[in-house]
N, C-alpha and C positions, 0 to 999 in steps of 0.2 A: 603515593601521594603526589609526588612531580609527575608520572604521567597525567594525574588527575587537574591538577593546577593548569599543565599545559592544554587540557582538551579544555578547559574554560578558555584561557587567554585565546587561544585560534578562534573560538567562535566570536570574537567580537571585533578581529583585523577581516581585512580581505583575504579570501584562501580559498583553494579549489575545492566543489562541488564533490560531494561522495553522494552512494548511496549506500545503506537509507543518510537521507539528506538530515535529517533531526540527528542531536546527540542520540549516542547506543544508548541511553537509560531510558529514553520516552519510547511510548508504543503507542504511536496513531494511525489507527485502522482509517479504514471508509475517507478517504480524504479528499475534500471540496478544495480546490483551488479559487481563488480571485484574486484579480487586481482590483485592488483600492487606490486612488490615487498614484506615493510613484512605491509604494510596496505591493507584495503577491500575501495574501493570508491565506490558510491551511485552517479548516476546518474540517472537525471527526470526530469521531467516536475517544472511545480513551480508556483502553484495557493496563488491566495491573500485571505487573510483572509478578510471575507465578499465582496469577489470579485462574481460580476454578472456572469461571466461566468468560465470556463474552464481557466486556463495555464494564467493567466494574467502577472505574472512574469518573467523576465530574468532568465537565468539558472544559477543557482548555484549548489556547489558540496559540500560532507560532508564525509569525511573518518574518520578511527579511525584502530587502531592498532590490527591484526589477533588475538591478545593475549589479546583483552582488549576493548571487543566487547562492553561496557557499555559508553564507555570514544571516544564520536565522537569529530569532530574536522571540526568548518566550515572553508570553503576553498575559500570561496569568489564567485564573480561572474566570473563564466569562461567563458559567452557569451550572448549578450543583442541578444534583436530583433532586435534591427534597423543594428546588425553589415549584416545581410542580403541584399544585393543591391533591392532585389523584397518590402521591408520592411522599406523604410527610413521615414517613422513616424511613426514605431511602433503598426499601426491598426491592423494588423496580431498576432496573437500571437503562440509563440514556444508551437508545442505541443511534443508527445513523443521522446525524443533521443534513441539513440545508442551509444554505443561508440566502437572502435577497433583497434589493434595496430597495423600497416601496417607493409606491407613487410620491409617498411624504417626506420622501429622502432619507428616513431610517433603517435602521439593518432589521430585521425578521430573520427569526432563527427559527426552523421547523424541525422536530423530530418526533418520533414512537416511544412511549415505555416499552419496554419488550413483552409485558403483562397485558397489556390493550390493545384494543384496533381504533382507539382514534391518535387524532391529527395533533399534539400540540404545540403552541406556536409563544415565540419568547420578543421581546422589540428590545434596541440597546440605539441610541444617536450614534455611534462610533463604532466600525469594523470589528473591535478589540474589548470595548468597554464592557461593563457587567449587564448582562442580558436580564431582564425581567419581565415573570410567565405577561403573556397577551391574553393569552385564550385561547378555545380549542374550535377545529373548521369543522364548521355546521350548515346545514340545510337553511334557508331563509323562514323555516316555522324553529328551527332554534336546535332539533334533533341532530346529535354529534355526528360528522361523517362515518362511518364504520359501525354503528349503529342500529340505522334503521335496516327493520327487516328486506332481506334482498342484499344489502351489500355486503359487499368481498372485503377481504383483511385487510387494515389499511397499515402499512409496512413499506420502512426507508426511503421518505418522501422527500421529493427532489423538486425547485422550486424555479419558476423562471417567471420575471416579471416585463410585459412590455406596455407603456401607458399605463391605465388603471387596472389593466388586469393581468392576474399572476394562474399560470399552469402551474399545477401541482402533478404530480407522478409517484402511484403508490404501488404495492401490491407486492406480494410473497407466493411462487408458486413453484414447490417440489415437483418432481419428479413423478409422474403418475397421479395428479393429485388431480381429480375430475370436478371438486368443487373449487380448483381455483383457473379463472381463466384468462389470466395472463396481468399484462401492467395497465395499471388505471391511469386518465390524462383528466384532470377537476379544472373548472375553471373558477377559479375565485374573482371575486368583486374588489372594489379600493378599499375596501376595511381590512384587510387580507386577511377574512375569516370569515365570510358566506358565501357557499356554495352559487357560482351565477348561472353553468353551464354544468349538468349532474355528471357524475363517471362513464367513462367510455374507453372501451378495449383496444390499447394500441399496439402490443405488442401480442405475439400468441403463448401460451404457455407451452409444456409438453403435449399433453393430452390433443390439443385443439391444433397443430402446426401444419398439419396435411396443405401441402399446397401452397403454402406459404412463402416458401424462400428460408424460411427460420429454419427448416427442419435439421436436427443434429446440434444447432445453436439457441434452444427453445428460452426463451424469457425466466430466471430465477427469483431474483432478487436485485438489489443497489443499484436502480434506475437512477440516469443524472444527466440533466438537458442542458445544452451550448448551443448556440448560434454562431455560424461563421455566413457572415454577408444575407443572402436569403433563405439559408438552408438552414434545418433544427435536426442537429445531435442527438440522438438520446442512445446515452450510454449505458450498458449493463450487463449485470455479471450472468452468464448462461449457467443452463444447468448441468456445464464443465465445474464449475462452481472455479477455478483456476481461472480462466479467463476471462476477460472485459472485452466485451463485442460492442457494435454500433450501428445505431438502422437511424436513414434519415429522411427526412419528407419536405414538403416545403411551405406544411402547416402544421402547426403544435399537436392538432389533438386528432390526426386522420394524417393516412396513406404512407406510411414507414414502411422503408423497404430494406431487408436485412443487408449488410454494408461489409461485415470483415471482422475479424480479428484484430486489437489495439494490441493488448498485451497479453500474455499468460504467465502467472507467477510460477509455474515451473519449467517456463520456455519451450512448453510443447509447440508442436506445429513447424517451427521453424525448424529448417535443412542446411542454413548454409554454413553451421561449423559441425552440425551433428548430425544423426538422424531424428527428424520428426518425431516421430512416437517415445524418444528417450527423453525423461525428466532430468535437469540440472540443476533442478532446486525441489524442495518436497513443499510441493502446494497445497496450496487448499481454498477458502471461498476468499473473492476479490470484489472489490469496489474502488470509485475514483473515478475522474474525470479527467476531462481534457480541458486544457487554456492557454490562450497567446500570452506569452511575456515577453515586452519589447516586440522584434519581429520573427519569432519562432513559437511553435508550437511542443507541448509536452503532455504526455498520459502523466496522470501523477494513480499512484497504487498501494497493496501494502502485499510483504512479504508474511510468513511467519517463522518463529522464532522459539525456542527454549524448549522443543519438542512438542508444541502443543498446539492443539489450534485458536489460543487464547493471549498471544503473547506478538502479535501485530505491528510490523514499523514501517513507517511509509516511507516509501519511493517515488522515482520520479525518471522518466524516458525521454526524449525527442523524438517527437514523430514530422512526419513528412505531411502536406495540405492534402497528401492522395492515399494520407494511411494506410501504409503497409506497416504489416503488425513489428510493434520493437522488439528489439532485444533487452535482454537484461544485461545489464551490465555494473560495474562500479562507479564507472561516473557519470552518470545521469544527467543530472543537470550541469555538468561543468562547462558544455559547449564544447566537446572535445576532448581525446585523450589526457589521461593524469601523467602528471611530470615521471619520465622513467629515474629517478634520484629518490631517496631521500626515505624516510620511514613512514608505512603506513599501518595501519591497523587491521587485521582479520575480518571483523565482521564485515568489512566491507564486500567479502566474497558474495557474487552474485551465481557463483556454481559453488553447490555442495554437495557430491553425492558420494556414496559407498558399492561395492561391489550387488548389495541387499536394496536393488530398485524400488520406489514405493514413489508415486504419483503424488499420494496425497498426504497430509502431516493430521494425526487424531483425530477428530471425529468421523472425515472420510476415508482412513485408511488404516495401517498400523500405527499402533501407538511408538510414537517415536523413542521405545529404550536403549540402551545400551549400546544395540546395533548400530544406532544412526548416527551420523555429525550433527550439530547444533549448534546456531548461534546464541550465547547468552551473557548472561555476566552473575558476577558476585553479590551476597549482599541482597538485600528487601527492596521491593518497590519503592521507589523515590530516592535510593542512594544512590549518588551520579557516580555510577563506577563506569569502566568502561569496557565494552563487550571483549566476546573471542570467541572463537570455536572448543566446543568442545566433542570427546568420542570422535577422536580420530582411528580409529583400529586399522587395521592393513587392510592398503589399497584404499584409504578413505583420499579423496582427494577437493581440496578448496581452488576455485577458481577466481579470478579479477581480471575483468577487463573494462579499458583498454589502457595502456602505459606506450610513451614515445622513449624507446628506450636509445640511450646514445652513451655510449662507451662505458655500457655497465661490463665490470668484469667481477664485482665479489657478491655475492645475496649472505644479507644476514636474518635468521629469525628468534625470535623469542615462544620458548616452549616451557613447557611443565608437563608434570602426567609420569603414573607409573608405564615409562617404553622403554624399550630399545630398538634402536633401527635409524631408517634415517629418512628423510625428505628428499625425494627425487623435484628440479624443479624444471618445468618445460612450457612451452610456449602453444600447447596443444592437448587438450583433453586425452587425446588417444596419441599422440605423438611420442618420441624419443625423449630419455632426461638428458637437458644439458651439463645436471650434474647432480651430485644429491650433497645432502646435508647430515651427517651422522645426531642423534641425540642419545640421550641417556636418560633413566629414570632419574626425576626429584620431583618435588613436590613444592617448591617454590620455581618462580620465571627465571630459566634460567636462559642466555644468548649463546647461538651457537652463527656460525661460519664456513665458507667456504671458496673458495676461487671458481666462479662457475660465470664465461662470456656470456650476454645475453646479443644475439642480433642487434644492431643498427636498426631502428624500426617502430612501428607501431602492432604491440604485439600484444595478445593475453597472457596470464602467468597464473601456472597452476603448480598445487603443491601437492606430491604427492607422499601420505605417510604409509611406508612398508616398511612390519617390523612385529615384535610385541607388546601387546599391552595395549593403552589407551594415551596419546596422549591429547593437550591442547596447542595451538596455536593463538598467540595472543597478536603477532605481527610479523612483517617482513622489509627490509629495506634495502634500497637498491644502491649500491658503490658502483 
């Protein structure tokens, strides 16, 4: 209960940036960044902790101040399911939004029931305020978009408005799937709900990529459009389903040319602490944009969680103007390594993997039992507990980076779990231990200790469990 007290009171002082940036209790997939005035808002999706499926939650919002990227701020619910007329018991559930600021200076909320292929769209006066439905984007004879005969599936629509007219960005296209063929670009009218300019193919899907420049990175799902100066972003998760790619053109709805790699939730691709093809986290499908705060740019994303592909918490990267793909790391948004001092918390591990490799986390891969590590916590959807790893079995090992480490010489952690053995801790995936950590079986958190120098430096720190059993890791702190 006092560590719970104290994760409230942090989030309301100034204090450094982790990732996932939201308390461990929320799981916000699909996340839209914007500046509002002088806050950034987080919009998404909203999965239940040990929820069966995808998006089971109402939408909620979570901003925090451009200056003080560590210090969020929940906003409440700005829109249920059932406020949709097609949705009045809530079977459907809200999957990815949009959000946009109309010609008329209000906020437009767009998103999909995961049952339908049209468009529906929510209006609120306020970034934050309670959304209420608008209506759904339709042809100028009244016929829903996704609808009329001839159109493609309308799925996780992405919205960008300049003067009176607003591009929309839809589409859902598997793997092999020959009746879908790729992302759609709509141009809506100043009512922001009739069709001005019909759908047209900007990106390719699988089936259709010959030629292209896409090919290997073909179009999936969770399209999401940015401007920086003359150029349009369109962000979206490939049919890696792990990674967020980026193709840009220098018109909204024609000539996108495939661009790179942003992020991959399980850090594939990137060489320069691993090899390439080896997973440091178990991924699976991504979405998330890009957006300037202050004078820096960041991919904002979501990891997963509790061994399932349903348990979703978002993150947040720095990228460069020339986007080279990020890394994952612990501090995210912080603007720089975390303090090497002081105690922090488990889940913030941005490597977690076991001897038993797997790329992707439940639907695309093995079901993540027994064998694997996990971040989760205690306790039912909406109890503010706070995370940790669990299934650490030998040679399971959690990673965090980055820490500015200066005259650390003791590490303490807080463990539980039937084990024996001990925590190796080292500043390298595959490196040396500078020293290990013994524990013991119990079954409450118990602290354990050791004398182990860490370099002078800005270093990663990983933990490594060999030994018997299972245990968890709830946190680590640096003397």
């Amino acid at each position: 209960m006092i560590q719970l007290k104290q994760e409230r009171v942090n989030m309301a002082v100034k204090k450094q940036a982790f990732n996932p940036y939201l308390p461990s209790w929320e799981y916000i997939p699909d996340g839209e960044p914007y500046v509002f005035g002088d806050r950034v808002y987080v919009y998404g999706s909203h999965d239940r902790f040990n929820g069966h499926a995808y998006c089971l939650n109402d939408y909620v919002c979570w901003s925090a101040p451009v200056d003080d990227l560590g210090n969020w701020r929940y906003e409440g619910v700005i829109y249920r399911k059932t406020d949709d007329p097609l949705n009045p018991d809530g079977g459907m559930c809200l999957y990815a939004p949009d959000v946009t600021r109309g010609p008329d200076g209000r906020y437009y909320l767009y998103y999909v029931l995961n049952e339908v292929s049209v468009v529906s769209v929510a209006v609120c006066d306020t970034p934050a305020g309670k959304f209420e439905f608008y209506g759904y984007v339709r042809y100028p004879d009244g016929t829903r978009l996704g609808e009329r005969e001839g159109d493609q599936h309308q799925f996780d629509p992405a919205v960008l408005t300049e003067g009176d007219r607003t591009y929309l960005y839809t589409g859902f296209c598997p793997r092999g799937d020959k009746s879908r063929s790729g992302c759609m670009a709509t141009v809506l009218g100043p009512d922001m709900l009739t069709v001005v300019e019909e759908p047209v193919f900007v990106l390719p899907s699988e089936p259709y990529s010959a030629g292209t420049g896409f090919e290997g990175h073909e179009y999936f799902e969770a399209p999401s459009i940015r401007k920086r100066g003359d150029t349009y972003y369109l962000i979206y998760s490939s049919i890696l389903y792990h990674e967020l790619c980026y193709a840009t053109s220098k018109h909204p709805t024609k000539g996108f040319k495939y661009g790179g790699v942003i992020v991959s939730n399980a850090d594939m691709h990137i060489d320069s602490y691993k090899p390439a093809d080896k997973p440091m986290y178990y991924g699976g499908n991504n979405h998330g944009s890009i957006v300037e705060i202050g004078d820096r740019w960041y991919i904002f994303y979501h990891r997963h969680t509790n061994g399932t592909p349903f348990n979703r918490q978002a993150c947040a990267e720095p990228i460069t103007c020339s986007i080279v793909q990020a890394e994952m790391t612990s501090c995210g948004l912080n603007g720089g390594p975390l303090a090497g001092r002081g105690e922090y918390p488990a889940y913030i591990a941005c490597n977690l993997f076991c001897p038993d490799e797997e790329t992707y986390v439940g639907t695309y891969g093995a079901w993540m039992d027994g064998r694997f590590p996990k971040v989760t916590q205690d306790g039912k959807d909406g109890d503010e507990e706070p995370g940790y790893i669990a299934n650490m079995r030998d040679k399971t090992t959690a990673g965090f980076k980055y820490f500015d480490c200066r005259g650390v010489k003791r590490v303490r952690i807080r463990v539980r779990g039937y084990c024996r053995g001990a925590f190796e801790v080292k500043t390298a995936w595959d490196g040396p231990a500078l020293g290990s950590i013994p524990v013991v079986s119990s079954n409450i958190w118990r602290e354990y200790a050791a004398d182990i120098a860490i370099p002078d430096g800005v270093h990663a720190l990983y933990f490594t469990f060999t030994g018997t059993g299972n245990a968890s890791l709830a946190s680590f702190a640096l003397e």
